[in-house]
PyMOL CGO cylinders between C-alpha atoms (Angstrom):
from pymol import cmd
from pymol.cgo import CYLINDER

trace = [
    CYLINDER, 3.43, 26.14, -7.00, 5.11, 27.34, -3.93, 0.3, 1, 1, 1, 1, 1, 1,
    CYLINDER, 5.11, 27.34, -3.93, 7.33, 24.84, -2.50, 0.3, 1, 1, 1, 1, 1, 1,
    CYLINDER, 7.33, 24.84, -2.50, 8.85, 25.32, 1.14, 0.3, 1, 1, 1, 1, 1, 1,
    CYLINDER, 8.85, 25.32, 1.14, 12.64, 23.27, 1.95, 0.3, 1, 1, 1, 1, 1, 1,
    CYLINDER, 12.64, 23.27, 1.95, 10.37, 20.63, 4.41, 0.3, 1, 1, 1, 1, 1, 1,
    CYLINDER, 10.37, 20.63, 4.41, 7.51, 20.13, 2.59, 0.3, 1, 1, 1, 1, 1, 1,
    CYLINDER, 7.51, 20.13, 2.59, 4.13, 19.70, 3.96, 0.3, 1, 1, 1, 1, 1, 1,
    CYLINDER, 4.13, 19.70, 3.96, 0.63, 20.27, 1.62, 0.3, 1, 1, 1, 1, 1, 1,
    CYLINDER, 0.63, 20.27, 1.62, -1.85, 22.73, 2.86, 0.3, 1, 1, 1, 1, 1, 1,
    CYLINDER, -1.85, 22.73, 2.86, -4.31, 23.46, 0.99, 0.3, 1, 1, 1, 1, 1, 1,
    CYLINDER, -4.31, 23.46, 0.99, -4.36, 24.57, -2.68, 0.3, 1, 1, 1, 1, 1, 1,
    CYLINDER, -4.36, 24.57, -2.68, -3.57, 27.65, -4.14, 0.3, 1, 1, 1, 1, 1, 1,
    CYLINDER, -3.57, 27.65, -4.14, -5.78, 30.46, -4.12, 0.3, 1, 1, 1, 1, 1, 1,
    CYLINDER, -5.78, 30.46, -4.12, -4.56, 31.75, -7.37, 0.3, 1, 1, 1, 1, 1, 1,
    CYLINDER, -4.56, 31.75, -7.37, -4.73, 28.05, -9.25, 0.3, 1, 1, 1, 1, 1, 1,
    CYLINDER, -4.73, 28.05, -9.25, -1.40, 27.03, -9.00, 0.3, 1, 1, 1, 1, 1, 1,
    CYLINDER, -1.40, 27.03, -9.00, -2.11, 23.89, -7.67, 0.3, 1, 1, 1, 1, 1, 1,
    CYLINDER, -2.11, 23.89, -7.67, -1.38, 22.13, -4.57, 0.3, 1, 1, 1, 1, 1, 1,
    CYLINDER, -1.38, 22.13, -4.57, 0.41, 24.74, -1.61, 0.3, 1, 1, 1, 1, 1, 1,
    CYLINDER, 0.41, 24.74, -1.61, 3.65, 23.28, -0.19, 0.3, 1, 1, 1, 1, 1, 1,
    CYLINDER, 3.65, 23.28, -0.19, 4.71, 25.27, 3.11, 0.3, 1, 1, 1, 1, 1, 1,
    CYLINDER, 4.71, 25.27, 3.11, 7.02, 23.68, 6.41, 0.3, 1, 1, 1, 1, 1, 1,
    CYLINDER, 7.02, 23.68, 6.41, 4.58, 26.54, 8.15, 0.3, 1, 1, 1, 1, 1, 1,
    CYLINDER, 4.58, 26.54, 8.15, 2.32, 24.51, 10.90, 0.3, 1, 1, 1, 1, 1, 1,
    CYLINDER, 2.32, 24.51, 10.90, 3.89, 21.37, 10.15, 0.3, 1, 1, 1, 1, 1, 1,
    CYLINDER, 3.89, 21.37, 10.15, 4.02, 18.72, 12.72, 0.3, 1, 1, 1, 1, 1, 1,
    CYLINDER, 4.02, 18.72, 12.72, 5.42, 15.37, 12.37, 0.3, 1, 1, 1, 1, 1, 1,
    CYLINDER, 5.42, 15.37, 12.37, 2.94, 13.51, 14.53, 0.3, 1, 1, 1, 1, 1, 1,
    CYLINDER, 2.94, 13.51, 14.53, -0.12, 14.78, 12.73, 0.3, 1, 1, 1, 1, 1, 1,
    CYLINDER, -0.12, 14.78, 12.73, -1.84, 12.83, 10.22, 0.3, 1, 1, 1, 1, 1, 1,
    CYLINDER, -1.84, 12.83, 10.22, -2.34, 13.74, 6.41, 0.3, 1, 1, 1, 1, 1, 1,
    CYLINDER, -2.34, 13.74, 6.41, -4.46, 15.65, 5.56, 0.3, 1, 1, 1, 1, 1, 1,
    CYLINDER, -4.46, 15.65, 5.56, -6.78, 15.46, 2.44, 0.3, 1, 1, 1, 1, 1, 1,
    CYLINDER, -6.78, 15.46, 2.44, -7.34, 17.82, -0.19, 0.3, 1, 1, 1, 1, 1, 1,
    CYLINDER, -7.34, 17.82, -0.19, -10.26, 17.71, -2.38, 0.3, 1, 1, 1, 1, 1, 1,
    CYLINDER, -10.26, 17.71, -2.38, -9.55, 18.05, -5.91, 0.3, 1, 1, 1, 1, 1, 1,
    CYLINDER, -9.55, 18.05, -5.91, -12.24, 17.15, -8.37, 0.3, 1, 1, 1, 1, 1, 1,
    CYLINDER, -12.24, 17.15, -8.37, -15.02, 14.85, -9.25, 0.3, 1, 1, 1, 1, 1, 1,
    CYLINDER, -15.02, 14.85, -9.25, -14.43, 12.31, -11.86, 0.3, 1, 1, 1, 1, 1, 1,
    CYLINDER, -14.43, 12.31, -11.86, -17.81, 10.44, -14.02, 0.3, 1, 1, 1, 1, 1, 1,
    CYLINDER, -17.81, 10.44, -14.02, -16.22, 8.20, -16.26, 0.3, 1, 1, 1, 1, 1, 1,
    CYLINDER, -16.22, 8.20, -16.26, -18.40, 6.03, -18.61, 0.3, 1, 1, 1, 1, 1, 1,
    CYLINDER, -18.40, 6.03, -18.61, -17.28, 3.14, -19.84, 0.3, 1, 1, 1, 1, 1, 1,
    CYLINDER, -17.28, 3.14, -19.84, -18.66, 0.99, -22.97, 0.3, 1, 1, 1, 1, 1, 1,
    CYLINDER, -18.66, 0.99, -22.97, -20.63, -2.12, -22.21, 0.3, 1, 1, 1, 1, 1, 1,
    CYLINDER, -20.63, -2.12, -22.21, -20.62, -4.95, -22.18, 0.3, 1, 1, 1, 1, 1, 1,
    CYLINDER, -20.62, -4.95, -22.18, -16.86, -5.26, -21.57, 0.3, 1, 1, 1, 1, 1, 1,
    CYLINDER, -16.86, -5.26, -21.57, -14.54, -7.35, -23.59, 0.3, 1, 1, 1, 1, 1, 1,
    CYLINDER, -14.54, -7.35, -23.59, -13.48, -10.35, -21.60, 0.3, 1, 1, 1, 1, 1, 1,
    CYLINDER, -13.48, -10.35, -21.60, -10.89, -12.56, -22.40, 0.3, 1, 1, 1, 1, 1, 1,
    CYLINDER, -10.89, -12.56, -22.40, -11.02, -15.49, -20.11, 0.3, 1, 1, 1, 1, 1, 1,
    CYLINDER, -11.02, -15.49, -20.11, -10.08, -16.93, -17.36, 0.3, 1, 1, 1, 1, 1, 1,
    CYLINDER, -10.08, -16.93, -17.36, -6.24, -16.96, -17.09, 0.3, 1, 1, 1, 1, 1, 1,
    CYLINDER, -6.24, -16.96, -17.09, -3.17, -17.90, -14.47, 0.3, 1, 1, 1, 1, 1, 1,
    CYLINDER, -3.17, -17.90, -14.47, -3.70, -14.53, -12.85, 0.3, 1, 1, 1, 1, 1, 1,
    CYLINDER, -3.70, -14.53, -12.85, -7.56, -14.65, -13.19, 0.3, 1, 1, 1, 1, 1, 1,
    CYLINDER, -7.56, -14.65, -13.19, -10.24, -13.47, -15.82, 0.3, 1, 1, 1, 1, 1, 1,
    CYLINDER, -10.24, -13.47, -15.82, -9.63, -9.90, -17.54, 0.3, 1, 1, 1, 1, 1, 1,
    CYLINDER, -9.63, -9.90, -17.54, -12.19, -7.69, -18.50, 0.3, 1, 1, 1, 1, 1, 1,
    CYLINDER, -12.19, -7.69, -18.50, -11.70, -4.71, -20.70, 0.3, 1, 1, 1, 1, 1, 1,
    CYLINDER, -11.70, -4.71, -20.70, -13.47, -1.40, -20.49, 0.3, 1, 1, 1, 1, 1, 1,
    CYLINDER, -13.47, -1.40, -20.49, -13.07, 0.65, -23.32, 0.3, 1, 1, 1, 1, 1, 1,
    CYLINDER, -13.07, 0.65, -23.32, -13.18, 4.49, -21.78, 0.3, 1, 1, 1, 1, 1, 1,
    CYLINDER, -13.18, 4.49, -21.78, -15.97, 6.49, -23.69, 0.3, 1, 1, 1, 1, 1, 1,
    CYLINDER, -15.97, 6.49, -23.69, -15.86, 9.37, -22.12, 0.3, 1, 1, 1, 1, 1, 1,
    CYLINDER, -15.86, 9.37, -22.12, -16.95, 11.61, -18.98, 0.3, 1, 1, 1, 1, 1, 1,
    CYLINDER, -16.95, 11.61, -18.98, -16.08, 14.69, -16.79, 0.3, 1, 1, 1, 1, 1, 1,
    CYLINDER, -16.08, 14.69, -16.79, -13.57, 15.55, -13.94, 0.3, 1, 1, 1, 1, 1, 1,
    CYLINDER, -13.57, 15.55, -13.94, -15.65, 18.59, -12.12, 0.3, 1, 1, 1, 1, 1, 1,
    CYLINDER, -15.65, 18.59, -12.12, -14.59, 20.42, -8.99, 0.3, 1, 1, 1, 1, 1, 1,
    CYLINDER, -14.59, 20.42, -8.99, -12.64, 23.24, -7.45, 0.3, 1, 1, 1, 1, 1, 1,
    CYLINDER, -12.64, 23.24, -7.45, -8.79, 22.39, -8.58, 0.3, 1, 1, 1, 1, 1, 1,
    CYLINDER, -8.79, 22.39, -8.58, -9.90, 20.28, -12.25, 0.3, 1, 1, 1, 1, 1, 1,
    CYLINDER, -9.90, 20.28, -12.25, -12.42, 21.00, -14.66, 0.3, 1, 1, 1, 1, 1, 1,
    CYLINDER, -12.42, 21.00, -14.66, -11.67, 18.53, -17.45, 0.3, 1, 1, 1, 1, 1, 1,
    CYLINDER, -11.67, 18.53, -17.45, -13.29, 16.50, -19.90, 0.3, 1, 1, 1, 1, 1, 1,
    CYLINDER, -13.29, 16.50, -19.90, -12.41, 12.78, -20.21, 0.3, 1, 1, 1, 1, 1, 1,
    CYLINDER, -12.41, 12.78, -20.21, -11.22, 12.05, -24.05, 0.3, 1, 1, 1, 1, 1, 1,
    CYLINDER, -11.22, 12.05, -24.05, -13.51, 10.05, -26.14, 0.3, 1, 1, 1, 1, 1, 1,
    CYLINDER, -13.51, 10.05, -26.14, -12.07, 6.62, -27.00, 0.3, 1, 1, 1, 1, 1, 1,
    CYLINDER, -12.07, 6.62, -27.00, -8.34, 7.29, -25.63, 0.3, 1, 1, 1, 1, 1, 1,
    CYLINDER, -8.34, 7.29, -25.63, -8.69, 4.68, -22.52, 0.3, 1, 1, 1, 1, 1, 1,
    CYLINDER, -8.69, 4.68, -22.52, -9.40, 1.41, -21.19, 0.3, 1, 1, 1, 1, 1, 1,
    CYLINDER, -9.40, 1.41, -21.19, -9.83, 0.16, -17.71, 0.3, 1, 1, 1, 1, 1, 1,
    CYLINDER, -9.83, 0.16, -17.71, -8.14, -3.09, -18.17, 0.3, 1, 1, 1, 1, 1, 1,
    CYLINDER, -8.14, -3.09, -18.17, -9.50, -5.48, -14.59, 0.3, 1, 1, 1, 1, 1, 1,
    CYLINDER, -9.50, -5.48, -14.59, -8.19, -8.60, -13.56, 0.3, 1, 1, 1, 1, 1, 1,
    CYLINDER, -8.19, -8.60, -13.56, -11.11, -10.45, -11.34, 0.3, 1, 1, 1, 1, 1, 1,
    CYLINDER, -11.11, -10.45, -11.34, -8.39, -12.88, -9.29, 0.3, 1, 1, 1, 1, 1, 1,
    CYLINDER, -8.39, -12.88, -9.29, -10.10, -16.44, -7.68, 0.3, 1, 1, 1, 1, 1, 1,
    CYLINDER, -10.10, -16.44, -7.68, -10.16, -14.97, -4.15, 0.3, 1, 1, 1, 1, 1, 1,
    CYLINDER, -10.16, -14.97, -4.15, -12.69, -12.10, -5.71, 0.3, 1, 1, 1, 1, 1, 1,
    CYLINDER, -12.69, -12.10, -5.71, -10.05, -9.83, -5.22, 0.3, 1, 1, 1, 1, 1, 1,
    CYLINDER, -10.05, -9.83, -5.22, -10.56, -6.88, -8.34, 0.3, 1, 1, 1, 1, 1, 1,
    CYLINDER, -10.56, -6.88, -8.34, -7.44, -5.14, -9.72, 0.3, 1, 1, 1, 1, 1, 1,
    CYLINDER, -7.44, -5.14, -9.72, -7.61, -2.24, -12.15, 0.3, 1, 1, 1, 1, 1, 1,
    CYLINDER, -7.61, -2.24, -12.15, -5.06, -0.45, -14.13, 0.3, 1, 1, 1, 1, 1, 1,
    CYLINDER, -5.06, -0.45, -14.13, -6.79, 2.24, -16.35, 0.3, 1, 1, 1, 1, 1, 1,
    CYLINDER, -6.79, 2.24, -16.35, -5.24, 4.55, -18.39, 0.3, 1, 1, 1, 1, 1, 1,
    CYLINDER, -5.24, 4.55, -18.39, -7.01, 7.74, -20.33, 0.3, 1, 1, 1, 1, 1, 1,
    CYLINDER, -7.01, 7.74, -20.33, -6.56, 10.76, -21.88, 0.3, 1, 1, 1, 1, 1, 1,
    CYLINDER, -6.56, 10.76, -21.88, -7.95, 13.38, -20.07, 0.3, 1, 1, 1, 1, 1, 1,
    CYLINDER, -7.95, 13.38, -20.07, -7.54, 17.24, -20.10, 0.3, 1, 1, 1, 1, 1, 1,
    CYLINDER, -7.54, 17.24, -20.10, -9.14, 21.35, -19.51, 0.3, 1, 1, 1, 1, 1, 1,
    CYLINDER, -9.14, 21.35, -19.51, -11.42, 22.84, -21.87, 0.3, 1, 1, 1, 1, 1, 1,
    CYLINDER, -11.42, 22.84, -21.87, -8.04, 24.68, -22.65, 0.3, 1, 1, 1, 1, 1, 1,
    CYLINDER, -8.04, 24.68, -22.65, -6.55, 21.97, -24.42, 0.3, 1, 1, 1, 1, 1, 1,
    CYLINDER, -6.55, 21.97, -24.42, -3.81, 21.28, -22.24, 0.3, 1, 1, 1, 1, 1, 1,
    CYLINDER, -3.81, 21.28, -22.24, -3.76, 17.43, -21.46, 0.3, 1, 1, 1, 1, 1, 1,
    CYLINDER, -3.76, 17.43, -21.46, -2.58, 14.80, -18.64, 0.3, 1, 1, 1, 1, 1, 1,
    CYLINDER, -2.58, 14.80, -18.64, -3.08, 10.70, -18.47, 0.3, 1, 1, 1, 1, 1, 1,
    CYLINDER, -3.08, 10.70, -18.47, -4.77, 9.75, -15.81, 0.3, 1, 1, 1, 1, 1, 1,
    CYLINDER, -4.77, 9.75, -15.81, -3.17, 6.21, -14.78, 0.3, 1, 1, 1, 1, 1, 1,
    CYLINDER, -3.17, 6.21, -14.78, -5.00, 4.82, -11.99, 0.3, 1, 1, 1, 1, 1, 1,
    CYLINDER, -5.00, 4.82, -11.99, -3.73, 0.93, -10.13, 0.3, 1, 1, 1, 1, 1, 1,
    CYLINDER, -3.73, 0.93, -10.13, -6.32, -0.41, -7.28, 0.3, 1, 1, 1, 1, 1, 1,
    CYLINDER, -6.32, -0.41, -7.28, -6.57, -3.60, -5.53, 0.3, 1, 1, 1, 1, 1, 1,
    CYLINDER, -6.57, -3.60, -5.53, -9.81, -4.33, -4.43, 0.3, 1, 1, 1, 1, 1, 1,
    CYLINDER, -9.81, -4.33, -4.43, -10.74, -7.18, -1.40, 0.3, 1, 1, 1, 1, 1, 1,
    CYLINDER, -10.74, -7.18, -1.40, -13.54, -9.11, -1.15, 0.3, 1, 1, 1, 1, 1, 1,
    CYLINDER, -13.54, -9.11, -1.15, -15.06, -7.92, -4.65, 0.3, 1, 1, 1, 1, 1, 1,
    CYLINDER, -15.06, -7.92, -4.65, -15.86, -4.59, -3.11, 0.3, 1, 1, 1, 1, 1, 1,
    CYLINDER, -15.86, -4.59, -3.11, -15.01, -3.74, -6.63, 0.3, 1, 1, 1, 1, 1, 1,
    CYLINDER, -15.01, -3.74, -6.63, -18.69, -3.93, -7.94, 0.3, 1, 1, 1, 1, 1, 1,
    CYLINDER, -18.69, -3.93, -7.94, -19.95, -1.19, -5.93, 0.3, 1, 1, 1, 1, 1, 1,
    CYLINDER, -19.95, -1.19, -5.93, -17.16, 0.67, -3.94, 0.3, 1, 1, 1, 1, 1, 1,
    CYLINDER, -17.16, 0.67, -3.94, -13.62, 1.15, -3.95, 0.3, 1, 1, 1, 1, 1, 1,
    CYLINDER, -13.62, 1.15, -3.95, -10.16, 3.38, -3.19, 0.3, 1, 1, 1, 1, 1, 1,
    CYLINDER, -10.16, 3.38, -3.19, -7.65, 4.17, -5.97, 0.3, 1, 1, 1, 1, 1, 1,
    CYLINDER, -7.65, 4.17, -5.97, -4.22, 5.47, -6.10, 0.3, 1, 1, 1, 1, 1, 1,
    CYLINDER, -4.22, 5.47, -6.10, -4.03, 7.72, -9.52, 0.3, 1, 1, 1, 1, 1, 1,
    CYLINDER, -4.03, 7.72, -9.52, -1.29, 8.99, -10.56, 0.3, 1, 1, 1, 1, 1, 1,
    CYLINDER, -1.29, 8.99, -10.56, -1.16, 12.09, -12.54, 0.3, 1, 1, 1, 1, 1, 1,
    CYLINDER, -1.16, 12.09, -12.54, 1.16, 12.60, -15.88, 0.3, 1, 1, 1, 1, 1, 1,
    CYLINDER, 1.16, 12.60, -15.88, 1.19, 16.17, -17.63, 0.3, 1, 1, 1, 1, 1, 1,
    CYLINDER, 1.19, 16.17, -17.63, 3.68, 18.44, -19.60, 0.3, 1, 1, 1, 1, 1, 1,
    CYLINDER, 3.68, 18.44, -19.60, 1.10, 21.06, -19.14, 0.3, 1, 1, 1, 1, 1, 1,
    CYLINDER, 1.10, 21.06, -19.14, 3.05, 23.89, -17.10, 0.3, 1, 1, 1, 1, 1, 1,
    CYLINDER, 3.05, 23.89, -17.10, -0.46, 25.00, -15.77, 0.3, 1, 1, 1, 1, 1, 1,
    CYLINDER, -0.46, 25.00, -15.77, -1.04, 21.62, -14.10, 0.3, 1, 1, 1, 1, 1, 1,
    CYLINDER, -1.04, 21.62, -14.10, 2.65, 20.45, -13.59, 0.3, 1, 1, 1, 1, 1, 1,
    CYLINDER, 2.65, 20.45, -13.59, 2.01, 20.29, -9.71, 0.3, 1, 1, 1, 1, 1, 1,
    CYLINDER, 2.01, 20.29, -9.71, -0.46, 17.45, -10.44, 0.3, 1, 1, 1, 1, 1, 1,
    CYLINDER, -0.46, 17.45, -10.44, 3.07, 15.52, -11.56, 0.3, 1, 1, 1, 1, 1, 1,
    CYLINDER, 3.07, 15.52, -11.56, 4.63, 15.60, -8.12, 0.3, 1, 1, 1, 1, 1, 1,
    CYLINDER, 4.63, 15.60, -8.12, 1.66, 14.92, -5.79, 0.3, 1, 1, 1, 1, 1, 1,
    CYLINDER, 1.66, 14.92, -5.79, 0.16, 11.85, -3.65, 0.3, 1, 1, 1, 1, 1, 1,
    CYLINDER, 0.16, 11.85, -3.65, -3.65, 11.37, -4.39, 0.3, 1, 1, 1, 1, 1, 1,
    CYLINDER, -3.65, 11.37, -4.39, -6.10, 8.91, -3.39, 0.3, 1, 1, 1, 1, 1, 1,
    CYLINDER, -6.10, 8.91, -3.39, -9.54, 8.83, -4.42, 0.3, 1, 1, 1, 1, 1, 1,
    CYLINDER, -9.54, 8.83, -4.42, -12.94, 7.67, -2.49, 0.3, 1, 1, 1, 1, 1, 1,
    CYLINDER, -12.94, 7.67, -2.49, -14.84, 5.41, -5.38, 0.3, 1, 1, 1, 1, 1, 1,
    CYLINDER, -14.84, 5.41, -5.38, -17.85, 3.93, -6.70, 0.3, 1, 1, 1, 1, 1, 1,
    CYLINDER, -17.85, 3.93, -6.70, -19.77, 2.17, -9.75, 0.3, 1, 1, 1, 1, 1, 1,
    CYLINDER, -19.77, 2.17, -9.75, -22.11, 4.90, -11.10, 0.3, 1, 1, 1, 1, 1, 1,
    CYLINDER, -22.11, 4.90, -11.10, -24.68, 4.78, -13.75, 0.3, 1, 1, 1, 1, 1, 1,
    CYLINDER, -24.68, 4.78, -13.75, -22.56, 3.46, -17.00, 0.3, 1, 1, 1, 1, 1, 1,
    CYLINDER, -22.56, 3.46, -17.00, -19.08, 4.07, -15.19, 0.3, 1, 1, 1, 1, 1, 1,
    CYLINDER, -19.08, 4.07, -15.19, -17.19, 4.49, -12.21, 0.3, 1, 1, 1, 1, 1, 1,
    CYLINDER, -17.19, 4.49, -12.21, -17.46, 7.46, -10.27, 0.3, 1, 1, 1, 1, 1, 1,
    CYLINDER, -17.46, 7.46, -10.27, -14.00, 8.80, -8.27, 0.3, 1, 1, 1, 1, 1, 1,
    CYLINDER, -14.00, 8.80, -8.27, -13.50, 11.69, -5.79, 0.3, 1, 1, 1, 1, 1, 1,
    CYLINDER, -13.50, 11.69, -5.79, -9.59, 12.59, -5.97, 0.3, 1, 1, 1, 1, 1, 1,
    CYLINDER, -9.59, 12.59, -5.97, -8.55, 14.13, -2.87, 0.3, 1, 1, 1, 1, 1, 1,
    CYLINDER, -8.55, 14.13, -2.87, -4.82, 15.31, -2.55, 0.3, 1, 1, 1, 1, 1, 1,
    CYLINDER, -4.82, 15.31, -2.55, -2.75, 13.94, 0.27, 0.3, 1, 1, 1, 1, 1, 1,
    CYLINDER, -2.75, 13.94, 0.27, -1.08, 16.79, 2.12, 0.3, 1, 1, 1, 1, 1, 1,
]
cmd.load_cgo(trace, "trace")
């Protein structure tokens, strides 16, 4: 990955490398930018586990079966069995998730996906935004290590499906 002293995202690297860091074009009042990365179809087992309602609400547990991150920057396969999406269903409807799976390329080099979201309203049964976070000691896919992603969400047919976009 190219990295610039002021750093500013611009796009990804035609070569693979990742996410492009330049200070060319940068401008402080613009907005971020997004950066699509890949397409993520997770599917989950069902039913989930649930263990009750508890001070901090009810938990359900999703054990992570399996699924496929597809797009132009991350073509990986989701690990069978190495994940759960652990959700916490508070009283005000409000959904948190923290999910953690092994995911990685067809080339065998792996990263762990570990994804946090708070969700109002119960917008978590159909859509919802996530904040992943990336860990790898791949050197092909180190950049994913140091970058800001969000992703646009929704429940798909026997999982969630995610759109992770790079913030540049």
């Amino acid at each position: 990955m190219a990295v610039a002293e002021k750093s500013q995202a611009h796009g990804m690297d035609p070569n693979g490398d990742g996410v492009v860091l330049s200070s060319d074009g940068w401008y402080a009042e613009a907005p971020p930018e997004l950066v699509f990365l890949t397409e993520a179809w997770v599917q989950l087992q069902l039913p989930p586990t649930t263990t009750g309602t508890g001070p901090g609400g009810q938990r359900v547990i999703f054990n992570v079966t399996g699924g496929t991150f597809d797009g132009p920057n991350l073509r990986w396969r989701v690990t069978e069995d190495a994940g759960a999406d652990w959700m916490n269903i508070r009283a005000d409807g409000v959904g948190g998730l923290d999910v953690r799976f092994w995911s990685g390329p067809d080339d065998a080099e792996y990263a762990t996906d570990i994804t946090k979201a708070d969700d109002p309203n119960g917008a978590w049964r159909y859509y919802f935004r996530v904040v992943p976070q990336f860990e790898t000691g791949a050197s092909r896919y180190a950049w994913l290590n140091n970058i800001s992603a969000v992703t646009k969400s929704r429940t798909g047919d026997g999982g969630p499906i995610h759109r992770f976009y790079a913030v540049s």
